[in-house]
C-alpha positions as CSV (number, residue, x, y, z in Angstrom):
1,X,204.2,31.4,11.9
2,X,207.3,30.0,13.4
3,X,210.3,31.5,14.4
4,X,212.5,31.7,11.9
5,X,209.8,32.7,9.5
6,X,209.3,35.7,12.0
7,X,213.0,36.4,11.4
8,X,213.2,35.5,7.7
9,X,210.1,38.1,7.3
10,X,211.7,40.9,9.5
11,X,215.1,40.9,8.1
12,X,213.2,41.2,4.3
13,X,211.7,44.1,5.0
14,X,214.6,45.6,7.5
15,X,216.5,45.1,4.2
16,X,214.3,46.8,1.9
17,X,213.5,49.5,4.1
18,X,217.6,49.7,4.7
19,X,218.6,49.1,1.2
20,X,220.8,46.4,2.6
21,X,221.9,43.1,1.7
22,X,219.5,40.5,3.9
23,X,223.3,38.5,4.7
24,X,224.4,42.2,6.4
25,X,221.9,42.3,9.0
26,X,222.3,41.3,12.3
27,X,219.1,40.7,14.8
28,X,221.3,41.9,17.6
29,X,222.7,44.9,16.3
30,X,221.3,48.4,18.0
31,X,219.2,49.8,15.3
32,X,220.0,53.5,15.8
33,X,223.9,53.1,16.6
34,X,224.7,50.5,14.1
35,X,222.1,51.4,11.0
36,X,221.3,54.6,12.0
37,X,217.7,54.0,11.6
38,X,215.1,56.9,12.4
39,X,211.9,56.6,13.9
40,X,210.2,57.3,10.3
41,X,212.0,53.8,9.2
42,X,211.3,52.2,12.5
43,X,207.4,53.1,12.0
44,X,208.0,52.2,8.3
45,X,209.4,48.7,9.8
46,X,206.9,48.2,12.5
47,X,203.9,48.8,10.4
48,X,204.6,46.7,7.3
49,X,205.2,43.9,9.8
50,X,201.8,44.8,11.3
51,X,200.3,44.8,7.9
52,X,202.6,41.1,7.1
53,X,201.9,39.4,10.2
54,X,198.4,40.8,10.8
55,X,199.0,42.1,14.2
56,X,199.5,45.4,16.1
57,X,202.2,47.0,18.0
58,X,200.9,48.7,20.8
59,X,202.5,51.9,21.0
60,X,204.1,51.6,24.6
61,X,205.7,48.4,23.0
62,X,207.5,50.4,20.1
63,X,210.0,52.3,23.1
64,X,211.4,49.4,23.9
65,X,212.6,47.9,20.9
66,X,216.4,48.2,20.3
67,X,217.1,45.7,17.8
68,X,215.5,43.2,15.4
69,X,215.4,40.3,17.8
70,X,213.6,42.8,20.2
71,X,210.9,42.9,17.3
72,X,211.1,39.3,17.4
73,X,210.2,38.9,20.8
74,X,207.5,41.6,20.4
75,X,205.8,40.3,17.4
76,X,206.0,36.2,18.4
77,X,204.2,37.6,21.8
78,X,201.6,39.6,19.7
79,X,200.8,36.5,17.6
80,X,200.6,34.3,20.5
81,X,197.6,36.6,22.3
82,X,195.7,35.9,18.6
């Protein structure tokens, strides 16, 4: 899976889990100041990609996540130790 495929597949499910128009997010927007996202959505998030992508997010990973391009980088460096 490329790159914007990885983003295209995040920002789907960052909108459903959101209930947000896909054109409204931003991949560098801080998930907690500017969407106000939880840490039941950012499990909700992280595990539906892990489910999508068939890959796993170590849990040390998860703390330093801040905003979707952080799950970018995370997820293309998980795919990439396949």
């Amino acid at each position: 899976m490329t790159s914007p495929d990885i983003c295209e597949t995040i920002v789907a499910i960052f909108s459903k889990i959101q209930k947000l128009p896909q054109e409204e997010i931003d991949m560098e927007a801080d998930l907690v100041k500017h969407y106000g996202i939880d840490s039941l959505r950012a499990v909700k998030l992280l595990s539906t990609l892990e489910v999508e992508l068939n890959i796993e997010f170590p849990e040390e990973d998860m703390k330093s996540i801040r905003t979707l391009n952080d799950v970018r980088t995370l997820a293309e460096s998980r795919l990439k130790e396949r």
